[in-house]
N, C-alpha and C positions, 0 to 999 in steps of 0.2 A: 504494500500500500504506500502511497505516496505520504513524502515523511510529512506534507503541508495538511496532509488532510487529518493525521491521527489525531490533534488539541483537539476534533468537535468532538469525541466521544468523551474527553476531559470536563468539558463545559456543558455537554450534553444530561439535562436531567428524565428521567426515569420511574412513570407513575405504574409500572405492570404489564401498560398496554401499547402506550406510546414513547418513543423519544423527544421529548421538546426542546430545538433550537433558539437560544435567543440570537439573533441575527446581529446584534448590535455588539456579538462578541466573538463573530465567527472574521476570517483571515476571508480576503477576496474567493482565492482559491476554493474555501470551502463552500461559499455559498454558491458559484457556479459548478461543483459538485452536486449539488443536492437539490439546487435549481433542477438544471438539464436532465438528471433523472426524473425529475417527479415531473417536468412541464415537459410532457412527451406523450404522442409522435407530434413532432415539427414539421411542418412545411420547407421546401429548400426551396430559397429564392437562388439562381443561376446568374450572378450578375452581371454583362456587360457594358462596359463604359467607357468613355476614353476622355480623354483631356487636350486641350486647348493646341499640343501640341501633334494629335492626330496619334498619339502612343494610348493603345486598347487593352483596357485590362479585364478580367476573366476569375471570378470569386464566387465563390458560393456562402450562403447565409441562410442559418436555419431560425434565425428572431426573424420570421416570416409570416403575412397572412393578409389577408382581403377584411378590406375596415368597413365600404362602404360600395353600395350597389350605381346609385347615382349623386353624385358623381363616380365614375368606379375608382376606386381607389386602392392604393396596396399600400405595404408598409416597411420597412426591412430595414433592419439596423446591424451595419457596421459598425459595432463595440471596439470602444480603445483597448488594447493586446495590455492584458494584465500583466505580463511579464517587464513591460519596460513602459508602458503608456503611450507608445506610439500611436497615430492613425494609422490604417488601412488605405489603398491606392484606392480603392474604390468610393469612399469618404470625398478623397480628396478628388478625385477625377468631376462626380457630381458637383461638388460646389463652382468647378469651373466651367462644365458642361453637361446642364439641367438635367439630362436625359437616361434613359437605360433600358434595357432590353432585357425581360425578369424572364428567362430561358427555363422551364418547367422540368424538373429531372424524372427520369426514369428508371428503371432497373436496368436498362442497357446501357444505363448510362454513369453508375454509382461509383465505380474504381476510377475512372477519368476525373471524375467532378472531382472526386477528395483527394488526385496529383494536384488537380489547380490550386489546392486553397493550400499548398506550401508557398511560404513568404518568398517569391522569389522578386528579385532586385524591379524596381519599376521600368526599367527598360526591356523584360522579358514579356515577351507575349505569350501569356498563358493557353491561347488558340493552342499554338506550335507544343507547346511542351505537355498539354493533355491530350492531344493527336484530336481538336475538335475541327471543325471546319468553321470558317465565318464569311457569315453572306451578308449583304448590304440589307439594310433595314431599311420601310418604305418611306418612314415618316421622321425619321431623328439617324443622327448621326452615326452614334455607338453601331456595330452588326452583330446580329442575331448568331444562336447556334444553330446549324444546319442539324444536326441528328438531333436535336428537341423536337418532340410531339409538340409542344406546344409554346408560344412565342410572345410575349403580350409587351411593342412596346409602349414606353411610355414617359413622359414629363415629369420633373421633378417641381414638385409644386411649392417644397419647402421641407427644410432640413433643421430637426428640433431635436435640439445637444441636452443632453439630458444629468449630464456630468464632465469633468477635467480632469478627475483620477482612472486611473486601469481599471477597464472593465465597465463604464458607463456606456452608454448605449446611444447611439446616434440615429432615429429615427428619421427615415428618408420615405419622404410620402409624395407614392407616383400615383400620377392619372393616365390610365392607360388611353393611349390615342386606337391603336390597331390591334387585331389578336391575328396569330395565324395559326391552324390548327390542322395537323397533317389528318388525309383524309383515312388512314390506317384506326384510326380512333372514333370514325364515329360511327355512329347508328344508323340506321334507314332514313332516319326525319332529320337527319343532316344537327345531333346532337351529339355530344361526347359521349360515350360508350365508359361508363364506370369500368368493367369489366376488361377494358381494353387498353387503359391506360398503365398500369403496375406501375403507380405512384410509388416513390422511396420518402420513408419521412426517417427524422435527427432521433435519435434519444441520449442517452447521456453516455460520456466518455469513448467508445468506439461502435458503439451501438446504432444501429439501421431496424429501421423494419420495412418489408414491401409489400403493398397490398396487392392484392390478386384475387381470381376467385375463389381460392380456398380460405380466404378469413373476411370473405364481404359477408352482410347482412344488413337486412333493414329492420328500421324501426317507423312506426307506422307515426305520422307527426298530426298533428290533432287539428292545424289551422284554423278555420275559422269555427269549427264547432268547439265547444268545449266538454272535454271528458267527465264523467261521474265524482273519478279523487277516489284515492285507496280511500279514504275518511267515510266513501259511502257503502265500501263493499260490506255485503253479512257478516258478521264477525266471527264466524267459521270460518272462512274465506281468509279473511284478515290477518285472524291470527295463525293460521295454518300453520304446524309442523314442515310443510313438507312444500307447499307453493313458497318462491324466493321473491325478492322484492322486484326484480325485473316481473316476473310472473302477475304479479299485482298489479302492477305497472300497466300489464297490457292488458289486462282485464278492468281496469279503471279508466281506460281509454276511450270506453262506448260513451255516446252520446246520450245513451237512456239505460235506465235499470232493465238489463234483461230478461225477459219472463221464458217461462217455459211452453216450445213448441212441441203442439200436439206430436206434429205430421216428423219429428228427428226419431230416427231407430240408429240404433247401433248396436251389434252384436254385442260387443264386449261390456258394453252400459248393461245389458242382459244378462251378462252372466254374473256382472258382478254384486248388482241386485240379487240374483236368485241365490249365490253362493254364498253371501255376506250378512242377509237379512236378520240374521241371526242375532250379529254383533255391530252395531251401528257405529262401532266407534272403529272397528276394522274397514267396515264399509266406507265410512268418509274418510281414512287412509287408502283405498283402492282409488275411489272416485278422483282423489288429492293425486294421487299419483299419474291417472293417465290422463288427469288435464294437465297437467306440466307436460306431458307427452307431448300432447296437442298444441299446448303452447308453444312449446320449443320449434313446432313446424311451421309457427303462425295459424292456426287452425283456434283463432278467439272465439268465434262462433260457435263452433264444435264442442271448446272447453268449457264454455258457461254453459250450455247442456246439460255436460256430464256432473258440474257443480251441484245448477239448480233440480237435478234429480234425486240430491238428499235432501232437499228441503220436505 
């Protein structure tokens, strides 16, 4: 373990369950330890830019994310280098030439991106030494990466310093002018394809994750209607042994208390009535068990059935 980071377990107090940091006693180092772990997965912003004197630099930043829909706007902050307090070329290239090209990463793309972001001398083009290609962008100066799915540039609308010690955060806020979006990633309706993208996002210390379709899922988003609230489920239901609080969650999600449909059969609802009637209280552990079945497949409908069949 890094000998900076061993004083927070010094300082670190210990109620059984948790560890509590007080932060206003923790060494730089440690807090972006314990930050970058816990505030993850991250976004990688891909940043191209260049400067006044037409010299292009090429960095990646994972204090990245979409702030605002209209105006669109992004956000990404080149952090002064905790080790000496320097800026970042990319800092400095922005303040001289508003612009930048926020280059969306991919899993094809993850061992290249993380050669560029070595500090190398500002007259190296990080293009040439991550083996990227750079194409001319339609609307602002900086060029695009050619192998990015996806391309958004855009204007630097203002640059808010957030600190002068190592490790403050220098929030750079673009408005995107153009997007380009390789056609390998969308859909039929000429939309990005989730599934097609194999997003990489930051976690802490040398840690990646990539999303794909083996760990997508949805979660069903309530918009303009509004859900019931675990507050109003039966309190069988509620306090259940054996339903998790995701489980509630989407059973709290209907817009109306659901009653029970004549015209639903289900075999195993059948048998486990017939088998269980005996013991009411093994019965609502059977029933409890294969609506979480249901649940886990998205089958909400299905699972307040087998719910409201022990009432």
């Amino acid at each position: 373990m890094c000998s900076e980071l061993l004083p927070a377990l010094h300082i670190a107090t210990f109620n059984g369950l948790y560890m509590t940091l007080d932060f206003s006693q923790l060494t730089t180092v440690q807090k972006q330890n314990y930050l970058q772990h816990a505030i993850a997965p991250r976004p990688i912003c891909f940043a191209s830019t260049i400067d006044l004197q037409g010299q292009v630099n090429l960095s990646p930043f994972s204090f990245f994310n979409l702030f605002s829909t209209q105006p669109p706007i992004l956000i990404f902050s080149p952090s002064r280098r905790v080790r000496d307090n320097t800026t970042k070329h990319t800092l400095q290239n922005v303040l001289e030439v508003p612009e930048v090209v926020i280059n969306i990463v991919d899993y094809n793309m993850v061992q290249q991106v993380s050669l560029s972001s070595c500090d190398f001398p500002k007259e190296v083009n990080e293009f040439a030494k991550a083996g990227f290609s750079a194409e001319p962008a339609t609307s602002i100066r900086p060029p695009m990466v050619k192998e990015s799915k996806v391309k958004l540039e855009c204007v630097v609308r203002e640059v808010k310093v957030l600190g002068e010690e190592g490790g403050s955060g220098n929030l750079v806020l673009c408005e995107v002018q153009v997007m380009h979006i390789d056609d390998a990633v969308l859909d039929e309706q000429g939309f990005i394809d989730q599934k097609k993208m194999h997003h990489i996002a930051r976690l802490g210390g040398d840690w990646y994750c990539r999303v794909d379709e083996s760990n997508l899922f949805k979660v069903e988003k309530p918009n303009v209607k509004l859900g019931i609230g675990i507050d109003a489920l039966p309190a069988p239901i509620r306090f259940s042994a054996i339903l998790t609080g995701n489980n509630l969650g989407q059973l709290a999600n209907v817009c109306d208390p659901p009653t029970i449909d004549p015209a639903f059969y289900d075999d195993r609802l059948k048998n486990i009535i017939q088998y269980y009637s005996v013991s009411p209280d093994e019965m609502e552990k059977e029933l409890h068990l294969y609506a979480k079945e249901l649940l886990e497949h998205g089958k909400v409908d299905a699972a307040w059935q087998i719910l409201l069949a022990n009432n």
